[in-house]
Structures are given as C-alpha cells and as structure tokens.
C-alpha positions as a printed NumPy array, in Angstrom:
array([[ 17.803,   7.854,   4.63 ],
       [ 14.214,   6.913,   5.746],
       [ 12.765,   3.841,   4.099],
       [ 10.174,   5.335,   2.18 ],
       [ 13.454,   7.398,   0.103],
       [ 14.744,   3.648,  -0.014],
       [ 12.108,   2.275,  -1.807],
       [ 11.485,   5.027,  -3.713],
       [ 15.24 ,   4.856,  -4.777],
       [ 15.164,   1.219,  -5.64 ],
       [ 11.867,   1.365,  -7.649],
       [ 14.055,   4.092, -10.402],
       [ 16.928,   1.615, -10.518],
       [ 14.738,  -1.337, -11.357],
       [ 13.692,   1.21 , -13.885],
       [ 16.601,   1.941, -14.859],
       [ 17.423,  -1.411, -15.124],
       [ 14.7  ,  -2.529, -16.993],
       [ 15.826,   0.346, -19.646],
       [ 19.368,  -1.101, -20.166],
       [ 18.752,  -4.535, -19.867],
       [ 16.42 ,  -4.078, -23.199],
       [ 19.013,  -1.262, -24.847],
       [ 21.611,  -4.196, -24.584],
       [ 19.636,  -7.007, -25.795],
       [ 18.439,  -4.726, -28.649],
       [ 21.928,  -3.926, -29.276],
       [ 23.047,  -7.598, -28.697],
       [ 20.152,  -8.524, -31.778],
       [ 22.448,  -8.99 , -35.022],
       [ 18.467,  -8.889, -37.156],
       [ 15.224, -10.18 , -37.043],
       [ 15.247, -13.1  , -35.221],
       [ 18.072, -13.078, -33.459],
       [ 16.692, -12.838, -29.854],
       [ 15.588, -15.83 , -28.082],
       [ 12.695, -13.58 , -26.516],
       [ 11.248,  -9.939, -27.061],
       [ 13.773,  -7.249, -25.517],
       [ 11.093,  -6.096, -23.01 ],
       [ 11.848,  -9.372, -21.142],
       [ 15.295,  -8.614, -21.192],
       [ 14.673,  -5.998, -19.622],
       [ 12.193,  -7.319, -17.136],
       [ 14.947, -10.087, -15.908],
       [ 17.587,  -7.322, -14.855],
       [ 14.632,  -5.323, -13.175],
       [ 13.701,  -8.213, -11.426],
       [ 17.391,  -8.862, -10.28 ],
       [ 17.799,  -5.225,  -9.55 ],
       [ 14.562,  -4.925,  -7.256],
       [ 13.833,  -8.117,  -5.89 ],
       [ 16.582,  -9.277,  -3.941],
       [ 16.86 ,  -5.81 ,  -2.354],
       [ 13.272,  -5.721,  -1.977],
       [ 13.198,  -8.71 ,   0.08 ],
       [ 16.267,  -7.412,   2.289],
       [ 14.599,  -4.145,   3.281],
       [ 11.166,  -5.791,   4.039],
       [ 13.236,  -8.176,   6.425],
       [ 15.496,  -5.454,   8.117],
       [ 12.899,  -2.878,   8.974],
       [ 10.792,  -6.188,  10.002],
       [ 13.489,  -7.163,  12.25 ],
       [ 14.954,  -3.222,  13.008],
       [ 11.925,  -2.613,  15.847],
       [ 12.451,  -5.641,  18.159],
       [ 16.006,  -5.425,  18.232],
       [ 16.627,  -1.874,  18.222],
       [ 14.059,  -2.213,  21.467],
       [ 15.758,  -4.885,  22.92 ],
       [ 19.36 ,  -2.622,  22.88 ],
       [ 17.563,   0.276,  24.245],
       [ 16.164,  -2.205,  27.72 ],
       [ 19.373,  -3.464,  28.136],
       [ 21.116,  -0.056,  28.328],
       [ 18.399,   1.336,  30.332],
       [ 17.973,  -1.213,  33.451],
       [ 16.336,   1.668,  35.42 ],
       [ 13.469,   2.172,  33.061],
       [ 12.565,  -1.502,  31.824],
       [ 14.351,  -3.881,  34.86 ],
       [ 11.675,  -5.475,  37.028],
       [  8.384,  -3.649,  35.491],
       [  5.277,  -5.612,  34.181],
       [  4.454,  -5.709,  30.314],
       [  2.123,  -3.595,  30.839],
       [  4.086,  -1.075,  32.547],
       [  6.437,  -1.69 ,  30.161],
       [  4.353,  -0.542,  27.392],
       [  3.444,   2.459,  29.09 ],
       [  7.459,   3.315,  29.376],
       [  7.731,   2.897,  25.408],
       [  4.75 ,   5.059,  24.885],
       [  6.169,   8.109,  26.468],
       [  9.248,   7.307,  25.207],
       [  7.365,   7.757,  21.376],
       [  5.436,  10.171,  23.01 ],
       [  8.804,  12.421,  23.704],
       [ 10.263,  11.492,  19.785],
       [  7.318,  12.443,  18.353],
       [  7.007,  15.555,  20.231],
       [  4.031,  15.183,  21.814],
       [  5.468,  15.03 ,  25.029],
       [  7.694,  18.274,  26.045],
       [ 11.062,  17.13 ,  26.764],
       [ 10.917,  19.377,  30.213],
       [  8.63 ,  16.816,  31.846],
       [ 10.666,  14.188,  31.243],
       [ 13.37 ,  12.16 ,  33.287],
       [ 16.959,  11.984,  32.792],
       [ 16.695,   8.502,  32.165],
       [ 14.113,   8.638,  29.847],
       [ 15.566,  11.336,  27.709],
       [ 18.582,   9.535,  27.419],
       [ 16.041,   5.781,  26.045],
       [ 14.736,   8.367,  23.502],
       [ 17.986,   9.844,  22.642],
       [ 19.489,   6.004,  21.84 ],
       [ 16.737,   4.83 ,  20.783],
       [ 16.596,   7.749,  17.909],
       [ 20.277,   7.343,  16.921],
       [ 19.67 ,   3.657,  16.699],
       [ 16.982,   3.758,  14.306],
       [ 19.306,   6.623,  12.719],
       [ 21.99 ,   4.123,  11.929],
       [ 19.825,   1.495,  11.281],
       [ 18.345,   3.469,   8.144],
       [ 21.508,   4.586,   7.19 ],
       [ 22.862,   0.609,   7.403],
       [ 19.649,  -0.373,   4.849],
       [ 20.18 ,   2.262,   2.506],
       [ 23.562,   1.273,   2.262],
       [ 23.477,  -2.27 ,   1.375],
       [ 20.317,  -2.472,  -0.382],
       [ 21.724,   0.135,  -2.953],
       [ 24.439,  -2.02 ,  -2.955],
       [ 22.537,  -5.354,  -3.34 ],
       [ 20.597,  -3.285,  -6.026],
       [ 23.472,  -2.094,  -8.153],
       [ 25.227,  -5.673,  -7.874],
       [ 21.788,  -7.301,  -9.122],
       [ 21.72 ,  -5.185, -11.96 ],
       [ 25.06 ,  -5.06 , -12.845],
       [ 24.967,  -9.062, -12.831],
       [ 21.611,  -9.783, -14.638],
       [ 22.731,  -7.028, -17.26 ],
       [ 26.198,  -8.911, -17.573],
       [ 23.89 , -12.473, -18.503],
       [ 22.148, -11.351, -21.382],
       [ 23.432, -12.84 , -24.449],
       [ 20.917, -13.535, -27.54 ],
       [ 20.748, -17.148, -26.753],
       [ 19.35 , -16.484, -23.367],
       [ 15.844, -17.667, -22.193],
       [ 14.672, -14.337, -20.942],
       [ 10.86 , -14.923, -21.036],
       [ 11.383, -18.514, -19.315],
       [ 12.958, -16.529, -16.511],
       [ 10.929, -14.243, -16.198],
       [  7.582, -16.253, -16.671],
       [  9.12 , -18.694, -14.047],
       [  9.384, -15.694, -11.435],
       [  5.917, -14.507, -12.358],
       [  5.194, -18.028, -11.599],
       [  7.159, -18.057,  -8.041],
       [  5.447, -14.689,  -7.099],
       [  2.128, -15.827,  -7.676],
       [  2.324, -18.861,  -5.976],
       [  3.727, -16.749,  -3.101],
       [  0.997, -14.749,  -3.398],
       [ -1.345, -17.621,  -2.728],
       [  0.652, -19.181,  -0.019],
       [ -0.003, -16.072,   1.944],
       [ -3.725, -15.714,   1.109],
       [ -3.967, -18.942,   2.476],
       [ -1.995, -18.555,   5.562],
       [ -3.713, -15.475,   6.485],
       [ -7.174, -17.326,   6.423],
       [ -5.978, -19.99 ,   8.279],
       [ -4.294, -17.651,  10.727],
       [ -8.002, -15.999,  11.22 ],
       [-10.259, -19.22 ,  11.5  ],
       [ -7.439, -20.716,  14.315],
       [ -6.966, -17.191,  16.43 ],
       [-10.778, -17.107,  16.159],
       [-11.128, -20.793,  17.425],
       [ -8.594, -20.413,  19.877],
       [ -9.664, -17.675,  21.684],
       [-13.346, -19.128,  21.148],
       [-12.175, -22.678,  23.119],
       [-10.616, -20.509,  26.026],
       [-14.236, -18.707,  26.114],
       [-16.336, -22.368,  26.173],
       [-13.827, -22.696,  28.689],
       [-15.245, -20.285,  30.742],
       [-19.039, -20.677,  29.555],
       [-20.675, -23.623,  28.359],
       [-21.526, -23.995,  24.892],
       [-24.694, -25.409,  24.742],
       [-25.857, -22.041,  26.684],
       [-24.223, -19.861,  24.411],
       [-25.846, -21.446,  21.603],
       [-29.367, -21.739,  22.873],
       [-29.238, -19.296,  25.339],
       [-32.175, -17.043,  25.464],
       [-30.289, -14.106,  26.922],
       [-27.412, -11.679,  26.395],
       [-26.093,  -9.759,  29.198],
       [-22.32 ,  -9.384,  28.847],
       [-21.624,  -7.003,  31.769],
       [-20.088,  -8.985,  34.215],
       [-17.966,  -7.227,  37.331],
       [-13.871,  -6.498,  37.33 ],
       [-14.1  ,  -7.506,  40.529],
       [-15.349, -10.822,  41.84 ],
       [-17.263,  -8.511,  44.933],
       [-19.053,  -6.258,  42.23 ],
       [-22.344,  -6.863,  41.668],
       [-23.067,  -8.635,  38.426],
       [-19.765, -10.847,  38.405],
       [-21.634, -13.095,  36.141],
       [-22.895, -12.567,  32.746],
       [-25.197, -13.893,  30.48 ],
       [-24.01 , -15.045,  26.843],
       [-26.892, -16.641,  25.422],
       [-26.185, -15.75 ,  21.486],
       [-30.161, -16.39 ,  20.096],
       [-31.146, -12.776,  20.56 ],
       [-27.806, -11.549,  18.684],
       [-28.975, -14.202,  16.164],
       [-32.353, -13.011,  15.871],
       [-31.713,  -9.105,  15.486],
       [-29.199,  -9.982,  13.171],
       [-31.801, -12.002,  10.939],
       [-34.516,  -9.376,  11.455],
       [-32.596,  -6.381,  10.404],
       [-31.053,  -9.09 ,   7.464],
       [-34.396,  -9.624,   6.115],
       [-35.518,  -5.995,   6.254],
       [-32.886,  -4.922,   4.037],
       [-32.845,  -7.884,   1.928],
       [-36.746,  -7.19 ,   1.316],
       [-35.726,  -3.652,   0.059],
       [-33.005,  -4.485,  -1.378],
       [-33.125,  -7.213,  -3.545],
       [-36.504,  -6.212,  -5.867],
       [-34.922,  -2.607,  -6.246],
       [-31.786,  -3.573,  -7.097],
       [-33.192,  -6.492,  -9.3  ],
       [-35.74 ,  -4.558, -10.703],
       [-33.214,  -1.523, -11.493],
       [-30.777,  -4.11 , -13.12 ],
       [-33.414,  -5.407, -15.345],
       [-34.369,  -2.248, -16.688],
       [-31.053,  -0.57 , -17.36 ],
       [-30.126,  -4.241, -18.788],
       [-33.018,  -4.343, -21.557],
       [-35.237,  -1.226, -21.298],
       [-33.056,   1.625, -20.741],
       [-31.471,   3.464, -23.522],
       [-27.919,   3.553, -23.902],
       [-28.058,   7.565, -22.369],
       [-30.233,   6.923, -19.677],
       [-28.247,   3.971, -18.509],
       [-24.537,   5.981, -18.93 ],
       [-26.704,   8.134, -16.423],
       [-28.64 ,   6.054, -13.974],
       [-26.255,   3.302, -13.451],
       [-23.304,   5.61 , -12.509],
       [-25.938,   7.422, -10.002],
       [-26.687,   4.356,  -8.592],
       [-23.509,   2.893,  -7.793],
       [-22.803,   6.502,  -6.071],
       [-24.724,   4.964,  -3.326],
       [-22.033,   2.517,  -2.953],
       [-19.566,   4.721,  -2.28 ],
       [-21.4  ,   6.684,   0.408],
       [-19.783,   5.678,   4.108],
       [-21.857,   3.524,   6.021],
       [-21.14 ,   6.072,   8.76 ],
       [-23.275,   8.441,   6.697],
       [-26.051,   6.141,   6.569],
       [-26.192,   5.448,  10.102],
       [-26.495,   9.386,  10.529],
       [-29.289,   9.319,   7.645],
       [-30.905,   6.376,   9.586],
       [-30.654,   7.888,  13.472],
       [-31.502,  11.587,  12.385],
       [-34.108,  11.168,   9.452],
       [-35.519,   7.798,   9.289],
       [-35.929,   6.738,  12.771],
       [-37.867,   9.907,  14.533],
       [-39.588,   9.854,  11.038],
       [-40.864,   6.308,  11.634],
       [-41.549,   6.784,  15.218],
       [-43.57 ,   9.708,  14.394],
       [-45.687,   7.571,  12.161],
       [-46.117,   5.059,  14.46 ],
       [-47.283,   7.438,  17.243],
       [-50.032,   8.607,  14.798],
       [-51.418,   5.831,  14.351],
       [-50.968,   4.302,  17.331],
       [-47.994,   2.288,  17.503],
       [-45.311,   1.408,  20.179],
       [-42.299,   2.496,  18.302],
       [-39.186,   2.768,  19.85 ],
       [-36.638,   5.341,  19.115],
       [-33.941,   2.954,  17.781],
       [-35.67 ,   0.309,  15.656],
       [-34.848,  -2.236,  13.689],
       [-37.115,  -1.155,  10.758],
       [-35.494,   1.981,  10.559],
       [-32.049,   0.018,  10.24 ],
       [-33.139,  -2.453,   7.878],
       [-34.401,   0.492,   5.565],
       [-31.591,   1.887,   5.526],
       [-29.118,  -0.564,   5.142],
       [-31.497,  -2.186,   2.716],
       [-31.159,   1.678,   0.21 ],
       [-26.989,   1.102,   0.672],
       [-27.646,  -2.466,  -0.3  ],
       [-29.597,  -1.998,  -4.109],
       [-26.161,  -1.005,  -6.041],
       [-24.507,  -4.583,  -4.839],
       [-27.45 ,  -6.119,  -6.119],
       [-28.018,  -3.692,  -8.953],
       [-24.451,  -3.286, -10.454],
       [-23.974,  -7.384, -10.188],
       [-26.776,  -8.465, -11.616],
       [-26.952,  -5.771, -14.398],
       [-23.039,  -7.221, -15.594],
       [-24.654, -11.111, -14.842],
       [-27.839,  -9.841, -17.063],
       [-25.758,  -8.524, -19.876],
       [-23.755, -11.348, -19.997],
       [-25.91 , -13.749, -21.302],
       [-25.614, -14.333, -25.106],
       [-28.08 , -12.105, -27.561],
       [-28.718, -15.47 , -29.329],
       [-31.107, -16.888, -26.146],
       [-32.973, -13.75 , -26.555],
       [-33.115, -14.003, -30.487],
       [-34.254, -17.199, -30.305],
       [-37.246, -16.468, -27.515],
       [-38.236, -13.186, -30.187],
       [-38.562, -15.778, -33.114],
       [-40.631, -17.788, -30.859],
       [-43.265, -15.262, -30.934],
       [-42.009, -14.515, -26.723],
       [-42.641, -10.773, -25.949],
       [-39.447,  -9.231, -24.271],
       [-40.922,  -9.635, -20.751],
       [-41.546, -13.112, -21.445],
       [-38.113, -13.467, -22.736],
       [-36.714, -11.816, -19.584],
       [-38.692, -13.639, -17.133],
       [-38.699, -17.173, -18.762],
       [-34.634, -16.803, -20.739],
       [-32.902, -14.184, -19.617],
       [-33.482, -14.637, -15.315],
       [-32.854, -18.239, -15.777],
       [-29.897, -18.173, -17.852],
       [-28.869, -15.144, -15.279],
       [-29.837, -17.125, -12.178],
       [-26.187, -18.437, -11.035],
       [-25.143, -14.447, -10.941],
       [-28.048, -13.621,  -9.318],
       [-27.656, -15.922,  -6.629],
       [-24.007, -14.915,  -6.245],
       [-25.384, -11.135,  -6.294],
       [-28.112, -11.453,  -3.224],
       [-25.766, -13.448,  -0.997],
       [-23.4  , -10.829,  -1.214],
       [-25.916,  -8.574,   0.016],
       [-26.555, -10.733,   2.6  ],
       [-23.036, -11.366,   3.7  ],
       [-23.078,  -7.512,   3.223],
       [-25.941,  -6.663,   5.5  ],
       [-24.686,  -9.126,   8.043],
       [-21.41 ,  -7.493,   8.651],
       [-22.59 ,  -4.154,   8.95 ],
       [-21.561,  -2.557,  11.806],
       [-22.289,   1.365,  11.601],
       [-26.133,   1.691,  10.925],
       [-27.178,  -0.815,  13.44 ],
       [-25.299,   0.865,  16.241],
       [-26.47 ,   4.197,  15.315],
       [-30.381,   3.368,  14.53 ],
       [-31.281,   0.008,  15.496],
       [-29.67 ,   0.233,  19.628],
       [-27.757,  -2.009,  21.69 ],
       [-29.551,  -4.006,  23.838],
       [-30.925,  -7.554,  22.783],
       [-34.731,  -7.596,  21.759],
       [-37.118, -10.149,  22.821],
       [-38.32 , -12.455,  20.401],
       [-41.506, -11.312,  19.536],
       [-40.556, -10.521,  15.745],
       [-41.129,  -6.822,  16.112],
       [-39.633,  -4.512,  13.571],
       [-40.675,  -1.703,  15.646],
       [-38.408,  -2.733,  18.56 ],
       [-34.93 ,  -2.08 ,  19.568],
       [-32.525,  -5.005,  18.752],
       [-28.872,  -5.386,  18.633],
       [-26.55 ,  -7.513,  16.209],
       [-23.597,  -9.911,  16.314],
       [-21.43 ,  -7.449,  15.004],
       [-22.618,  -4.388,  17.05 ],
       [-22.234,  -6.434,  20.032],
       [-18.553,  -7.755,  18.887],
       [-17.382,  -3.593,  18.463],
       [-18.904,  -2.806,  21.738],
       [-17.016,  -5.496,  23.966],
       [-13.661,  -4.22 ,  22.778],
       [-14.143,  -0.936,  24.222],
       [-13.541,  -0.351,  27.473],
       [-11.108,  -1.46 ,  30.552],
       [-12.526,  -4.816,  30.849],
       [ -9.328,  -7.633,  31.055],
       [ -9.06 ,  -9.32 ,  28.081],
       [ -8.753, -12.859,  29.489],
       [-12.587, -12.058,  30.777],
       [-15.537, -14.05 ,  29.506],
       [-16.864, -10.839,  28.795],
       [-14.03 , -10.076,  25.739],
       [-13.607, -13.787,  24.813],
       [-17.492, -13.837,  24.042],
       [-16.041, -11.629,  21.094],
       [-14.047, -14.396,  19.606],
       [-17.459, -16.944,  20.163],
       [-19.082, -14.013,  18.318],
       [-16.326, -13.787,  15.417],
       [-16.204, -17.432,  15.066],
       [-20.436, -17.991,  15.023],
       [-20.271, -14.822,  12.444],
       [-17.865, -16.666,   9.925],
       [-19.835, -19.729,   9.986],
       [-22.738, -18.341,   8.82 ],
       [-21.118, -16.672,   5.954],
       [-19.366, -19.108,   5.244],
       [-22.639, -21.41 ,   5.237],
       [-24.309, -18.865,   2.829],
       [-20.958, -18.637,   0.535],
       [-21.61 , -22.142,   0.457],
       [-25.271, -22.366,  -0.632],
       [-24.54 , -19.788,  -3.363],
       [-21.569, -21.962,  -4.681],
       [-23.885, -25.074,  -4.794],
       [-26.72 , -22.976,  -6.933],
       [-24.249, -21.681,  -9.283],
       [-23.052, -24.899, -10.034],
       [-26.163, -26.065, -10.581],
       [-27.482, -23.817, -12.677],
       [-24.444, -23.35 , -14.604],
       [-24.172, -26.54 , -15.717],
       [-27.991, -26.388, -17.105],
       [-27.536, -22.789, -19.439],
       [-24.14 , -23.219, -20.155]])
C-alpha cells in the first residue's frame, strides 16, 4: 500500500472516530447537563488518539525506510557500492532510480545492477506493506481505546485543549529550530569562506570577480570578492522600485480607503492585487523584452549611453510588481483606524484631505512603515527581474541608472550553477552572500519594529 493510500486511510478513521466518539458521549448524556464537555470534544479526543499516534509512526518509518532500505541494498551488492567514492556512489543510485523509474531501459543495464533495483524495489515493497500494517493497527487500537474512556465525567475539552496546547508549542519549537538551523549553516559555511578570503576585503572590497580556475595552473586561480558593488546594485535597483512603488501604492491605498466608492473599490482593489499574483518570471520577460530596448531607445534619441540591461529598466519593473504590497497593506492599515479620529477632525472644521494627511497617515503610520519595508525586503530578494533586465556583471560606482549592475541575490543563483567544487571560495562566497543578505533584512525588520512601537504607543 503506498503511503499516500496510508494517510489517506488514516485521515477517514480519525473521521470515523471523531463520529463515534461524539455518538457515544451523546448517547452516554442521561439530559442537559450531563456531559462534562460538548460531545464534539468527545469526539475530537478519540480522533486525536486514532490519528496521532499513527501519524507520528508513519512520518518516522518512511523517515527512517530510505537510509536503511539503502544501506541493505550496499551490503548485498559489494560489487556495485564496495570501494567507490560518494560521489561515484551517487551516480550508482541514480541509475539505479533511473532503471525503477523507467527512464533507463533495463537492456543497458548490468546484471548486477538489475538485481540492486530488483531488491531495492521489493524492499521498499515490504516496507509499505509493514507501515500499512501496523499503523492501521496502531489506528484501530487508538480508537478503540480513547472510545472505551469516555464516560460523562470525563474532561474531554481539558484533553483536548491540552493537545492543542502540545501541538502548538511543537509547532513553535520547530519554527525556531529551522531559523536557527539557517542563520548557523549560513555562518558556518560563511567562517570556512573568511577562511579562505579575508573579511575586511570582502566587506570593503571594491571589486567582484568570482571566476577563479578548477585548476591551480588555469589562468585566473584567484578571484575577487569584494561585496560593495553587489551592495550598491542592490541599493540602486532598491531605490528605483521603492521610488515607484511606494507613492503608487500609497497613493492607490488612500484613494480606495476614503475616495473610492464602495463599486469602484470591489473593482480596482481586486485588479490591483492581480499584479501580485503575476510570476516574477513574467516580469523579468516584461522588463528584458518591453521595457529595456524601450528605454534604450529613448536614451539613444536623446543622446544617452544606455546599456541594454539596465538597472532603471529593473527598478521599473520590479517597482509596478511592488505597488499591491504597498497598496493592499496600507489600504487594510488605513481602514483600520477608528471612524471616530476622522469624526472628530470633520467637527473641527478639517477638510477630508486635511484629515487624511494630518489624522488618518499618522494614526496609520506604524502599518505603513511595516508596509514599505516589506517592499523593501521584497525588492531586495528578488531574483528573476534583475537577472533578466538589469545583467550580471558588477557596475562601477558612478550611480548610473542607465548602467548594467548586478545584485546580491543574482550573484548568489549564479554561483550555484555550474561544475565548480563546492569547498571553492568561489561557492562559499554564496554563504558570505546569504549571510550579508539576512543581515540587512534583518536590520530593516528591525527599524520597522522600533517605528511601530513608537508610534503605536502615541495613537493607540
């Protein structure tokens, strides 16, 4: 049975179980009153016991089914796996999948390989067999045992409020292990790069040129890593779309907020927030095909240097796929601030754009704040449009929009591809990258926290 059947099949009996653990406490009830707690909680505590406990089992096994269904396969096949690098290794087990799968016609393949894949098939075979088996059984048993428990004196809604109270705590273990599982890989790998380069010339290095030989009698065995031009196009491109961005999608906000009728607005807003559903693939098409030989062709007419990847034509773009993060946020922040503050300014005599600019965008200001450095964080991270329209190579500083620049994020998705080793200054300088990145967001995350605060305090 393959695990997807499994869960599929334990999901209906904690269904199932939910439905007779409430039919019995119901039936348990001798009138009104009776019941300790509702019967829906009755029936959530044998769902729970139903579900859970084989839950957990499956997620282990299949967790656990890969290595050591691998590790049976090696030992039976000495001839395939004895005496070959990882690496080599790995290339064994992907023609192995390759022949499962059927990608790979089982002609061209070895005895001894046929005969991995064969095992290694009727392994996993008995291995899903094996789960089904004892997490229906696990299943039935929880049900069958949380069903026999209900009596009307029983706490139901303690229990289940205390698992609730388990799984969310859970929940937040995890959130917090993963982020401290990214900020240590990240500084890990970052330390084995400073290893390799100095840190004082990544930070205020002046040039980026990453290329460095496979070979120590290449040419070009050494690179350079300075990370101010990655810093700079970043900024530039930053501030371009933040400059487009933020009026339009402040401006928009305001007006579906207090000017637009409740039609128009059931209209526009739902238009607008289209945009943020567009892929930022498409953009970068819109931006390499449309806006950039549109600029340069402008340029040339009157004059201009412009280059055929630019950093205006980036920011522009990214800046239009921006205005519904800024629009949508601060429309909700806009609306949320109580009718009372604006009565208050109309008995003062206050027009309604003096009430917006001197009540409303004050009172607003904390969600505003948060709003923009979203965008930001947003326009940092993009990847897509600034390959596609903006280039790859590092710009001088000479704070021309016109230019070709590269950002810290372009730069991070073009290191990983290739054959370059990964114990190379040239792919550490990714984790540098990474780790520089998620400063400065976290910096700006920061800032906005600090303003909200603020301000909160002061309109609340």
């Amino acid at each position: 049975m393959p695990p997807s059947v499994v869960f599929l099949t334990l999901a209906i009996l904690a269904t199932v179980g939910f439905l007779m653990g409430r039919r019995r406490a119901v039936g348990l009830a001798s009138g009104p009153g009776a019941l300790h707690s509702l019967p829906g909680y009755y029936g959530y505590y044998v769902a729970v016991w139903c579900g859970i406990p084989a839950l957990l089992l499956a997620v282990v096994w299949l967790t656990a089914q890969g290595p050591i269904v691998r590790a049976l396969v090696e030992a039976a096949h000495p001839a395939l796996f004895a005496s070959r690098s990882v690496s080599e290794a790995s290339l064994v087990w992907s023609d192995l999948f390759n022949l499962i799968s059927g990608v790979k016609a089982a002609g061209t393949a070895s005895q001894d390989l046929l005969g991995a894949a064969t095992q290694y098939s009727n392994l996993l075979s008995i291995s899903h067999a094996a789960l089904a088996v004892i997490a229906l059984a696990l299943a039935i048993a929880g049900m069958a045992y949380a069903r026999g428990r209900i009596s009307p004196t029983m706490r139901a809604r303690n229990a289940v409020e205390r698992f609730l109270m388990w799984a969310l705590l859970a929940c937040s273990i995890v959130a917090v292990l993963t982020t401290l599982g990214i900020v240590l890989s990240l500084l890990f790998e970052a330390m084995r790069f400073f290893g390799k380069y100095p840190l004082l010339d990544f930070i205020f290095g002046t040039e980026w040129s990453p290329q460095t030989a496979i070979r120590s009698d290449q040419a070009g065995s050494s690179g350079s890593f300075g990370f101010l031009p990655l810093l700079y196009g970043t900024m530039m491109i930053t501030v371009i779309a933040m400059i487009i961005a933020v009026p339009v999608g402040l401006m928009s906000a305001i007006y579906m907020a207090d000017y637009a009728t409740p039609r128009i607005r059931s209209i526009a807003k739902p238009a607008l927030e289209v945009l943020a559903g567009i892929p930022s693939v498409v953009y970068g098409f819109f931006a390499a095909l449309t806006v950039a030989p549109a600029i340069r062709n402008m340029g040339q007419s009157l004059g201009l240097d412009v280059a055929g990847e630019s950093a205006l034509a980036a920011g522009l773009v990214m800046g239009i796929m921006i205005v519904p993060y800024v629009s949508s946020l601060a429309d909700d922040v806009i609306h949320a601030v109580p009718q009372s503050l604006r009565h208050g300014a109309y008995g003062l005599g206050s027009t309604k754009s003096e009430t917006i600019r001197q009540v409303v965008l004050p009172a607003a200001l904390p969600g505003i704040v948060a709003a923009v450095m979203l965008a930001v964080s947003r326009a940092i991270g993009e990847t897509m449009i600034v390959a596609m329209a903006a280039g790859l190579a590092a710009g001088d500083f000479d704070f021309n929009p016109l230019k070709a620049v590269t950002t810290i994020t372009v730069q991070i998705a073009t290191l990983l591809v290739g054959d370059q080793e990964f114990d190379s200054p040239k792919t550490l300088s990714v984790f540098a990258l990474g780790l520089v990145l998620f400063c400065v967001t976290l910096t700006l995350n920061f800032i906005a926290l600090r303003v909200v605060r603020k301000y909160r305090e002061k309109y609340d």
